[in-house]
C-alpha positions in Angstrom: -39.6 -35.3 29.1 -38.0 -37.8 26.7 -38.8 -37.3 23.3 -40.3 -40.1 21.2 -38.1 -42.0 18.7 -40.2 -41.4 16.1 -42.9 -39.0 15.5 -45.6 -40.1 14.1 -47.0 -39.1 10.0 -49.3 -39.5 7.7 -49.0 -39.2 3.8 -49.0 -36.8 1.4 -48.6 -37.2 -2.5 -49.1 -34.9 -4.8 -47.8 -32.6 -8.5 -45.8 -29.7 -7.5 -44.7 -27.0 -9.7 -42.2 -26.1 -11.5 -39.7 -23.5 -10.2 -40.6 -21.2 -13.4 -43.9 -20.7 -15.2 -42.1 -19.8 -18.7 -42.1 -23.5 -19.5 -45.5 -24.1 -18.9 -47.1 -23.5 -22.5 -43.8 -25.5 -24.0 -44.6 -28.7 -25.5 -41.4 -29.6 -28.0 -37.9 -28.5 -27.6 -35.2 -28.1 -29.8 -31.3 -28.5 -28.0 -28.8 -26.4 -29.9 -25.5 -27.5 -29.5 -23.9 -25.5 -26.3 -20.3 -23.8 -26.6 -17.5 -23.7 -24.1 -15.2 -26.5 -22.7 -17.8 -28.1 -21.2 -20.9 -27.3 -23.5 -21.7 -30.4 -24.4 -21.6 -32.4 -21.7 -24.2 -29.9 -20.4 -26.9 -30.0 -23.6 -26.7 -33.6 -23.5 -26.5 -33.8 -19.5 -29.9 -31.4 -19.9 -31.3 -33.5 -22.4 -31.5 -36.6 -20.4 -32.9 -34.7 -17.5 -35.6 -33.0 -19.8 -36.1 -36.2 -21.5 -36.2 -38.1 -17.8 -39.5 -35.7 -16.6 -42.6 -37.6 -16.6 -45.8 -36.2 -15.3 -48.4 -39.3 -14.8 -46.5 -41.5 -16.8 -45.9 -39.6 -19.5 -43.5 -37.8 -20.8 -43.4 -34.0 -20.1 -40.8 -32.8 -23.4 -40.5 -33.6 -26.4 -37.1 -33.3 -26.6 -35.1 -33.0 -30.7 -31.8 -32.4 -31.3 -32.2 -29.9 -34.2 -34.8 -26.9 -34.1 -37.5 -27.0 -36.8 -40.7 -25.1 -37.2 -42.9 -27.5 -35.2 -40.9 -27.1 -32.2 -42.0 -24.5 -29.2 -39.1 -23.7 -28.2 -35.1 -23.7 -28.3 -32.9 -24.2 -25.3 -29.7 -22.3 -26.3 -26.4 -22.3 -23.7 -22.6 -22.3 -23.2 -21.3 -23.5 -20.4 -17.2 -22.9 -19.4 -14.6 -24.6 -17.1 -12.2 -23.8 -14.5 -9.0 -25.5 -12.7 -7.8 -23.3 -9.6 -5.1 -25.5 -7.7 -3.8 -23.9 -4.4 -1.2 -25.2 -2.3 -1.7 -25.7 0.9 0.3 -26.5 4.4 2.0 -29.3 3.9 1.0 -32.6 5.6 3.5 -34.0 8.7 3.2 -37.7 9.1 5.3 -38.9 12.2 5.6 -42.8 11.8 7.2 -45.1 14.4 10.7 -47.1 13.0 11.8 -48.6 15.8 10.4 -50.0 19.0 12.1 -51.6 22.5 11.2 -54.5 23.9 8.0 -52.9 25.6 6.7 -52.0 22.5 7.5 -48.1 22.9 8.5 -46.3 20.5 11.9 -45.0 20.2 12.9 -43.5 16.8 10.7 -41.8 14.8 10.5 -40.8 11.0 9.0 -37.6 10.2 7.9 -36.5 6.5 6.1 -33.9 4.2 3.7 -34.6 1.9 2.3 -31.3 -0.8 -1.3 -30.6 -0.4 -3.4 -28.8 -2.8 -6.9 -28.1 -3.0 -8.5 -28.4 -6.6 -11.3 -26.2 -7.4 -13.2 -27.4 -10.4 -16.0 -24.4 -11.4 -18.2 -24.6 -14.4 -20.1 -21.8 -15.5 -22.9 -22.6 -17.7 -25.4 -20.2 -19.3 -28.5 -21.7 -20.7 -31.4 -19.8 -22.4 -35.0 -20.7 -23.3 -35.8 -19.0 -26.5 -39.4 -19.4 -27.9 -40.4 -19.9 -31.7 -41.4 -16.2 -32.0 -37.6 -14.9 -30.5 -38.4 -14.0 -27.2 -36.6 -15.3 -24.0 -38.8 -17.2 -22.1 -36.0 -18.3 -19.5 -32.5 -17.7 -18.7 -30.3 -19.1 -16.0 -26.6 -18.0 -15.6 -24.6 -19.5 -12.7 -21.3 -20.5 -11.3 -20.9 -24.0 -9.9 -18.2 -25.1 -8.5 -16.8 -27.9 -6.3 -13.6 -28.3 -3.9 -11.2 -31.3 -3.3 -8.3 -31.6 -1.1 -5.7 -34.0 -1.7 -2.1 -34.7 -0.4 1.3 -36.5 -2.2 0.7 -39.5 -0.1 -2.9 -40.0 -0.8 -4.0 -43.1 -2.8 -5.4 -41.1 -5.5 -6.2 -37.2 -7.0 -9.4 -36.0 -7.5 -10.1 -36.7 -11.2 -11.2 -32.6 -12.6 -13.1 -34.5 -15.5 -15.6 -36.7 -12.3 -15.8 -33.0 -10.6 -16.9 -31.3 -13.7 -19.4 -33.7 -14.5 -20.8 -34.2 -11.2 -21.4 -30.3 -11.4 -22.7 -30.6 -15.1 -25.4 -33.0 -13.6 -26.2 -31.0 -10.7 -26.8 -27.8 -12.9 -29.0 -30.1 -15.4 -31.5 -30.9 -12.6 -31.5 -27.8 -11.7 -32.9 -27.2 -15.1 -35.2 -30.2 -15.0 -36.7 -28.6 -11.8 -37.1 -25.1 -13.6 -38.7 -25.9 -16.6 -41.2 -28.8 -15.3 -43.9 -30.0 -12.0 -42.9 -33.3 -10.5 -44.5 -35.9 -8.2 -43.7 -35.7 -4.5 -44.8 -38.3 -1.5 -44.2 -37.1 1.7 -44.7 -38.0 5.5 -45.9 -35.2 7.0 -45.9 -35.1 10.9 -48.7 -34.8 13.0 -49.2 -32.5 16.0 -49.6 -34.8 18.6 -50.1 -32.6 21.9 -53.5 -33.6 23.8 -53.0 -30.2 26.0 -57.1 -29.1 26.5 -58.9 -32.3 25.7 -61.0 -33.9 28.4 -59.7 -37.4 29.8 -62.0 -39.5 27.6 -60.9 -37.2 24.2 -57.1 -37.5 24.8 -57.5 -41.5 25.0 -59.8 -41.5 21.5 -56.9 -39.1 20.7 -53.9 -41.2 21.0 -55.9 -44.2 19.9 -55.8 -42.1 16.4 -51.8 -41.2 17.0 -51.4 -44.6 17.1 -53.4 -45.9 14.0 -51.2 -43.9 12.1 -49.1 -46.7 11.7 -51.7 -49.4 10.8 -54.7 -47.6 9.6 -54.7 -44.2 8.1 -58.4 -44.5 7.0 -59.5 -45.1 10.7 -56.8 -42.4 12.1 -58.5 -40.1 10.3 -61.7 -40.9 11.3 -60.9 -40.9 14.5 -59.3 -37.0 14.7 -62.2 -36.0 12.9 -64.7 -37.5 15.6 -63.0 -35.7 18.1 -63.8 -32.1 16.0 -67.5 -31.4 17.2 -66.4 -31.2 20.9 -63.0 -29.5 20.0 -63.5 -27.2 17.2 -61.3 -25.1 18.7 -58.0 -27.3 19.3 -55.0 -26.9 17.1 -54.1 -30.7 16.9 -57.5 -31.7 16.2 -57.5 -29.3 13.4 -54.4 -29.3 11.5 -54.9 -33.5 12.1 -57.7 -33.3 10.5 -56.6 -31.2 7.6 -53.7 -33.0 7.1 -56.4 -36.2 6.6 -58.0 -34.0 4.2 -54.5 -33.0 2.3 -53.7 -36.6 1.9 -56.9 -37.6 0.8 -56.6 -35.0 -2.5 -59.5 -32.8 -0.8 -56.9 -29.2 -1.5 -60.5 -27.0 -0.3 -60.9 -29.2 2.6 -57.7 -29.0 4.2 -57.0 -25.5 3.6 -60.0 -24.5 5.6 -59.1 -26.9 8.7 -55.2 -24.7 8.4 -56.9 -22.0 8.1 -58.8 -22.9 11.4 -55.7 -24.0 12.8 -53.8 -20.6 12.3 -56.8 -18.4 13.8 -56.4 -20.4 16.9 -52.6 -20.7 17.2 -51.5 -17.7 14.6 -48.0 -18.4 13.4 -47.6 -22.2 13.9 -45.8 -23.3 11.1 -47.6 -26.7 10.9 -50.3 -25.3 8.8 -48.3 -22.6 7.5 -46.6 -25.2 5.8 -49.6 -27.0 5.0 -50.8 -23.7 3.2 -47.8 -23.7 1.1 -48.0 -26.9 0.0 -51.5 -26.2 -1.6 -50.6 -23.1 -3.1 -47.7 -24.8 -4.8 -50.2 -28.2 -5.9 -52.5 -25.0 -7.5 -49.8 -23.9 -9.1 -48.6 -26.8 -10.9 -52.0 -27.2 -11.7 -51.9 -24.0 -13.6 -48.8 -24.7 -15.6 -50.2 -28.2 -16.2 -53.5 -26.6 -17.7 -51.0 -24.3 -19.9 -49.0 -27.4 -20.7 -52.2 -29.4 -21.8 -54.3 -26.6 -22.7 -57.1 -27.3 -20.8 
């Protein structure tokens, strides 16, 4: 059986959560200025990111470059740099210098060209201290990124664009720790029609099909089909899916839920599950944020 080109989705948007909950409750930060050779690139690399969150248009931090008593907490950090240049085999290039008359080659030029590989590793430790002293986060690491290059190449790798592609990385790493963010999605649909009648696998790919051009009456459509197939996986996690899309979280974890008792371990609504277990998550650390 030939697989389609492309399977066929529907949408899902939603808040999802930070990696870490000891953010939640912080409103204001103060960025100390980080030691080490690359500190800071890093504080202001991790500024921009905080400074870049936005949760429903606004801003999540308020971000100041000083600490002060208003302030919730103070990110604190270091971060340190590493060159490691090993040489490697060296490069043979074989190139043609003369040719006869039919175009074949007959004497070559060989040469050597050095090759190194450059590896550029920062090592950053930032730490999220609350206005009462204690540590509400702390994230040490070691990046680091690799680059060949040869004598004959056109240019080296610059160490200064390989720290601070790793000093960017590691700051959205902390952007994604400390706050939720917005995510759309196409989720696939399980399109099998195994166990419907004739007449229910044609109003079932009738909905496959409105995917594309009508989400409203796709949905409709899978969720007809339920009361004479409360029992078929497709029909259900379609129909939850509908329901995830559509913001109704209760909804669609009942119709995985469903879903799963019929075809345990199926990691369609497995997945679906987790998704809503994150989206209640981040609305937890959004309440704590808020204090709602």
């Amino acid at each position: 059986m030939v697989p389609s080109a492309s399977a066929e989705t529907l949408p899902v948007a939603g808040i999802y959560p930070a990696q870490s909950d000891a953010a939640a409750a912080v409103n204001t930060i103060a960025v100390d200025n980080f030691g080490g050779d690359k500190g800071a690139s890093l504080s202001f690399a991790i500024t921009d990111a905080l400074e870049a969150a936005v949760i429903e248009g606004e801003p999540y931090f308020r971000l100041y470059p000083t600490r002060g008593d208003d302030v919730d907490a103070v990110l604190r950090g270091a971060a340190g740099l590493e060159v490691v240049e090993t040489e490697l085999e060296a490069k043979k290039v074989t190139k043609c210098e003369e040719r006869d008359d039919d175009r074949k080659c007959i004497r070559e030029k060989v040469r050597f060209y050095d090759c190194y590989e450059i590896a550029v590793s920062v090592m950053p430790d930032v730490r999220l201290i609350a206005r009462d002293g204690a540590e509400l986060y702390s994230m040490r690491d070691r990046v680091t990124n690799k680059e060949r290059h040869c004598t004959d190449d056109y240019s080296a790798p610059s160490v200064d664009t390989m720290a601070q592609n790793l000093v960017e990385q590691y700051a959205g790493r902390v952007r994604y720790a400390f706050a939720p963010f917005h995510r759309n999605e196409q989720i696939r649909i399980l399109e099998s029609r195994k166990g419907l009648s004739r007449e229910d696998g044609r109003a079932f790919r009738n909905a496959v099909r409105l995917t594309k051009s009508d989400i409203h009456a796709s949905c409709e459509a899978f969720s007809a089909l339920e009361a004479a197939n409360p029992q078929h996986v497709s029909v259900l996690f379609n129909v939850g899916l509908c329901a995830e899309g559509q913001g109704e979280l209760e909804t669609a974890k009942a119709y995985y839920r469903r879903a799963l008792e019929v075809e345990p371990g199926k990691e369609y609504p497995i997945s679906g599950l987790r998704r809503i277990a994150d989206r209640y998550r981040a609305d937890r650390q959004l309440a704590a944020h808020y204090e709602e």
